[in-house]
N, C-alpha and C positions, 0 to 999 in steps of 0.2 A: 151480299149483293144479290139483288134481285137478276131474273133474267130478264124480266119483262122491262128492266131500266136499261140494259142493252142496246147498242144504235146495230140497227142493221143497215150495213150500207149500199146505197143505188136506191133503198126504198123510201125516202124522208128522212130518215134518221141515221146521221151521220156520227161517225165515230171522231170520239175527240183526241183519243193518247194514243194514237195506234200506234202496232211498229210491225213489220215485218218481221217475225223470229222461222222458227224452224220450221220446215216441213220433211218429210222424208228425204232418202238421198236420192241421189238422182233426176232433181229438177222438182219444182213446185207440182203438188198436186192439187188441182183446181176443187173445190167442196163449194155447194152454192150456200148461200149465207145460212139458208135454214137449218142446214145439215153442221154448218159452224155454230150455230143456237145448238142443237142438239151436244157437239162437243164441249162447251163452254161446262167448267173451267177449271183450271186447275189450281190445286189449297195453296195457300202460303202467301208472302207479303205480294209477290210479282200474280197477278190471276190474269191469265189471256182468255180468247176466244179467238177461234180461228174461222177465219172465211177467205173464200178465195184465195187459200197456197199462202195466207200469212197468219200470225199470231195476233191477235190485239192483244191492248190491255185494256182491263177490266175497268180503269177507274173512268166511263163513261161521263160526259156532258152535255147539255143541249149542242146543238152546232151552232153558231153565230157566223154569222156572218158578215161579212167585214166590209164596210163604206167603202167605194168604188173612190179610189184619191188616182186623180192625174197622177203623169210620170213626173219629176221633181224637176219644175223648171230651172234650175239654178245648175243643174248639169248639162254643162252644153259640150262637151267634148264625147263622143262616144268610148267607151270603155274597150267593150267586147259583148259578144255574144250568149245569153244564157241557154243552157239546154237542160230540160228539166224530165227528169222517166217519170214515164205514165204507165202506171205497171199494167194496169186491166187493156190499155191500147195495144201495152204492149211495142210502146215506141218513144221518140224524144220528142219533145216538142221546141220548137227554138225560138227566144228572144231576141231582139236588142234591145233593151232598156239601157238609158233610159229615155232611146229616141222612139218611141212608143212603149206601151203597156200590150199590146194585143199580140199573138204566136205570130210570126211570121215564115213558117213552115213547119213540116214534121218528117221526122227520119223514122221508116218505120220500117216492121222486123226487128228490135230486139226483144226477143221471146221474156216478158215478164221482167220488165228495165227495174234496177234498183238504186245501188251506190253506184256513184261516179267519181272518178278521182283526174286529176290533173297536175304539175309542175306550174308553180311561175314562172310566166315566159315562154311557157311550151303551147305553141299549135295545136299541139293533140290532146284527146283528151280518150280518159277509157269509163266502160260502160258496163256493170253487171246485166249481164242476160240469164238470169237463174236458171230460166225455164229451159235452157239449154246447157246447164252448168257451163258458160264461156262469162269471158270477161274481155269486150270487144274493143279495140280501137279505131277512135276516128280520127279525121285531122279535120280543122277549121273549114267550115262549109262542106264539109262532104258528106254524101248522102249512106256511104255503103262502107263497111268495114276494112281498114288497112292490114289488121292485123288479128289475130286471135289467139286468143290463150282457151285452154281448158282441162277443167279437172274435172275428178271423180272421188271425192271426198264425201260431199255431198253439195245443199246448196248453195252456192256461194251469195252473200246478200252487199258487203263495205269492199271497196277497194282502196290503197294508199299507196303511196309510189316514194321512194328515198330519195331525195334530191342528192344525196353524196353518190349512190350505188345505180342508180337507177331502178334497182331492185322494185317488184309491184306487187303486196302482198292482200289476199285477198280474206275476208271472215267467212266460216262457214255455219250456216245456222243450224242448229239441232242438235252438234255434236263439238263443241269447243274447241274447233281447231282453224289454225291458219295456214292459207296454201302459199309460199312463198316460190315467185317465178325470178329466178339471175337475172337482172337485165331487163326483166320485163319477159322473156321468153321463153321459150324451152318446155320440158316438164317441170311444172312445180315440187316444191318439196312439203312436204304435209305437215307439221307441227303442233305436236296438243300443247292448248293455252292454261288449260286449269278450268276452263269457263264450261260451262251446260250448254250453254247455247251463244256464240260470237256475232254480235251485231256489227258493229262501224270499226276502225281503228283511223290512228295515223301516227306517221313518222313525224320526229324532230330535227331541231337543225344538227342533232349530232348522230342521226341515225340510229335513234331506241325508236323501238316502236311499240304505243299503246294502244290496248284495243277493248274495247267495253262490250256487254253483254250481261248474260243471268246466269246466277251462280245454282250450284245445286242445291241450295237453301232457297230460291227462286227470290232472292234479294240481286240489287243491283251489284257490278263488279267492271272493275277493271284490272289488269295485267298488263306486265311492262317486259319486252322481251329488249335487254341492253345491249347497244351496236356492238357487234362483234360477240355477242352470246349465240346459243342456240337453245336457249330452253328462254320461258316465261317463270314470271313471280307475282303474288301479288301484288298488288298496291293499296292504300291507306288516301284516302279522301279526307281534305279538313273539314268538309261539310256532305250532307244527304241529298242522292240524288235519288228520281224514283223512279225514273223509266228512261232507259237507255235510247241516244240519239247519234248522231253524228259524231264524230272528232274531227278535230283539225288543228293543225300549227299554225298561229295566224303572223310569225315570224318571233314574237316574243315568248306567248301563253303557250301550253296545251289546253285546247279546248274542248269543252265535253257539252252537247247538245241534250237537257232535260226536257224531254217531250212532254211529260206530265208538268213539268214546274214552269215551262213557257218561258224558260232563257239559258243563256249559253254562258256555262263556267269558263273561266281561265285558269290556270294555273301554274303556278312553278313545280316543278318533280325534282324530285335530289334522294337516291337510293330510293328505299322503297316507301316513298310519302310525297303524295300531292297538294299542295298549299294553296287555299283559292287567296286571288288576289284581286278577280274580278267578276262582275256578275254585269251581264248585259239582257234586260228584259224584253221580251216581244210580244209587247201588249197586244189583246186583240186576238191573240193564237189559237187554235184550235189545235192541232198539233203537226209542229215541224218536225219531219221524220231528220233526211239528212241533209244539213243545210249547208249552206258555202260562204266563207267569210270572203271577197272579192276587195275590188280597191275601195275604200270607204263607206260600203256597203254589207249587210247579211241577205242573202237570199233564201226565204225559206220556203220549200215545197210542203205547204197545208194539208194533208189526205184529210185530216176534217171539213176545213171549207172548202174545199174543190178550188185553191188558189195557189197563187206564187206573194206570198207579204215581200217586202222591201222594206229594211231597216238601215237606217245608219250605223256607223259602226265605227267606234263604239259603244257611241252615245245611246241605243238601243230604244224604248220607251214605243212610241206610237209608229204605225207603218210611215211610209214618205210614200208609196206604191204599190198597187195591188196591179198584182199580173191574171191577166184572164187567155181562158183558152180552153179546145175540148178535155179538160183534164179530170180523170177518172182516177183518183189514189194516186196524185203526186209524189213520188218517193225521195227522188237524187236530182242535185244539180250540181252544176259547176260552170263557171264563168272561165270563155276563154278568149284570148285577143287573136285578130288575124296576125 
């Protein structure tokens, strides 16, 4: 891989697979692109380059840019709310789609936003602040934090929350572990996964929880920590994935988000093997970091185009909506109802 084929990004050249991996512990450490050219990169199948407090990956593409489509007139009921982290802002940016496409305000102060996680049905939603190691709570339309969590693991990047426990467990980048908060609260409890470095995770309807990341072969990985255990296991993928994204329960699947391959697996788990059963593409992609399956909808935050795509779901194929707004490295969303 050349360097010189490299996107450096803010300057024209936009990064297509990125993902936020690890930075030291104790919050992002900011390095300006050049000095991320200078670190780039490291051997083996996963190669990053780091700029600005994240990792990329290597497997760079032009940026495209994606045909400005109305919001979908055939939704005429409003949903809810999206709120998307804008890491370099450094804050959230808010939707309603899809009764416009354009932000309709910004929450700002959370130090370097990343993963966001949510409950169906629930108000609130919660918000990685790396740059602070917290992982913040809001509730529907509010501008300032209800609640806070924080650890000292290192950075926290994915959040997920158990719909049986409440339970809200967060990834940490750089060091393969998961901070697991009771209830949402309290001091976390810290747990090694097995992983190198922990990107996204999410809980199931029966309260395992899987989380993806880079293994120390720098190959993609997931692990499965089973309700009511306290340790992680491998897991077994019926197919290849090549650069770790989001998860999520979408109430059937687990779902794993391929940044690099531009769609989002489903899958059945049973012991330690994941079965795909579905593959939903999002054409057009440049790369969805961690996306949100909502009510018949995908929402995906592009850091390659500087957008928010909108898929159906989970028919997948071409956007139905491009979200616009000041967005500087899209990372997390989540869709919430008042």
């Amino acid at each position: 891989m050349q360097i010189s084929n490299l996107a450096k990004y803010a300057t024209g050249v936009t990064v297509a697979a990125a993902l936020l991996a690890g930075c030291s512990s104790g919050g992002s450490s900011a390095v300006s692109p050049s000095t991320g050219m200078q670190n780039a990169v490291r051997s083996g199948h996963l190669q990053t380059l780091k700029v600005g407090g994240l990792y990329l990956a290597a497997a760079m593409l032009p940026q495209v840019k994606p045909v400005q489509i109305a919001p979908d007139k055939h939704k005429k009921k409003k949903k809810g709310d999206q709120y998307i982290s804008n890491f370099y802002g450094s804050e959230l940016l808010v939707f309603d789609y899809p009764k416009s496409d354009a932000s309709i305000g910004t929450i700002s102060g959370v130090t370097d936003a990343q993963g966001e996680c949510t409950q169906t049905g629930k108000k609130n939603y919660w918000v990685v602040a790396s740059g602070a190691d917290e992982i913040e709570e809001f509730a529907f339309g509010g501008t300032s934090p209800i609640a806070t969590l924080s650890e000292s693991t290192g950075e926290p990047a994915g959040c997920a929350i158990d719909a049986k426990t409440g339970d809200l467990a967060t990834t940490i980048l750089g060091t393969g572990d998961v901070v697991i908060f009771t209830g949402a609260s309290g001091t976390g409890t810290t747990v090694s996964d097995g992983l190198d470095s922990s990107y996204f995770d999410t809980y199931d309807a029966s309260g395992n929880l899987y989380v993806d990341g880079i293994t120390e072969s720098d190959t993609y990985g997931v692990v499965e920590m089973a309700s009511g255990s306290s340790s992680f296991k491998a897991v077994t993928l019926s197919n290849s994935i090549e650069f770790p994204g989001g998860m999520q329960f979408d109430g059937k699947y687990v779902t794993l988000n391929d940044q690099e391959g531009h769609a989002i697996y489903g899958y059945t788990c049973s012991g330690a093997r994941c079965t795909l059963k579905r593959t939903v593409s999002l054409s057009a992609s440049s790369d969805c970091v961690q996306t949100w399956i909502g009510k018949g909808d995908i929402f995906c935050p592009d850091a390659g185009n500087e957008a928010v795509e909108v898929y159906k779901y989970p028919a997948g194929g071409s956007a139905i909506a491009i979200l616009t707004g000041a967005l500087d490295l899209p990372i997390g969303v989540v869709e919430v109802s008042k």
